[in-house]
N, C-alpha and C positions, 0 to 999 in steps of 0.2 A: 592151458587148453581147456581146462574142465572150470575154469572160472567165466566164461563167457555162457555155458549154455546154463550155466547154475543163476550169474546175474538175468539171463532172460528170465530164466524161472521164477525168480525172485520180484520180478518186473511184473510179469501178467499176473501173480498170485494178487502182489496190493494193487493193481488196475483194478480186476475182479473185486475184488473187497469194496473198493471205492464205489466201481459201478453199483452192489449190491447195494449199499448205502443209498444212494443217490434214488434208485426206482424204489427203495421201502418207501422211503420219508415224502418221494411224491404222490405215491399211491394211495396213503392213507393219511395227508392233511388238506385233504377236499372241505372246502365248505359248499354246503350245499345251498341254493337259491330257492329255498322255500322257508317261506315266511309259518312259523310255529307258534302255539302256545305252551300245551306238553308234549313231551317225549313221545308221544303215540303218536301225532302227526309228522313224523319223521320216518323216512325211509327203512326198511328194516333190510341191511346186507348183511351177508354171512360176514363170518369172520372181524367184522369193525363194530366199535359201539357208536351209533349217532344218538345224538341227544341233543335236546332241546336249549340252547345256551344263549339269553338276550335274544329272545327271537326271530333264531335262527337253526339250523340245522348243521351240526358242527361233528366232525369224531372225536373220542374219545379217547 
């Protein structure tokens, strides 16, 4: 009886995990469509580094 609500738990814990995964990695590997020379022509957002990479605006 205590094995079923333990396998749910067990269930939505690595869902969760997974999803967390999933919305990091798309959040912050945006390339950006601005054409750059240095780093200062790149957007400046909190929390991500963009940087200037083959003339383009990339995170870090």
């Amino acid at each position: 009886m205590v094995e079923t609500p333990k396998l749910v738990y067990v269930f939505i814990l690595f869902l969760s995990i997974f999803l967390c995964i999933i919305v990091s990695n798309s959040s912050f590997s945006k390339t950006f469509d601005r054409a750059c020379k240095t780093d200062k022509d790149c957007p400046k957002l909190r929390g991500v580094n963009v940087r200037c990479r083959k003339d383009q605006c990339v995170t870090v």
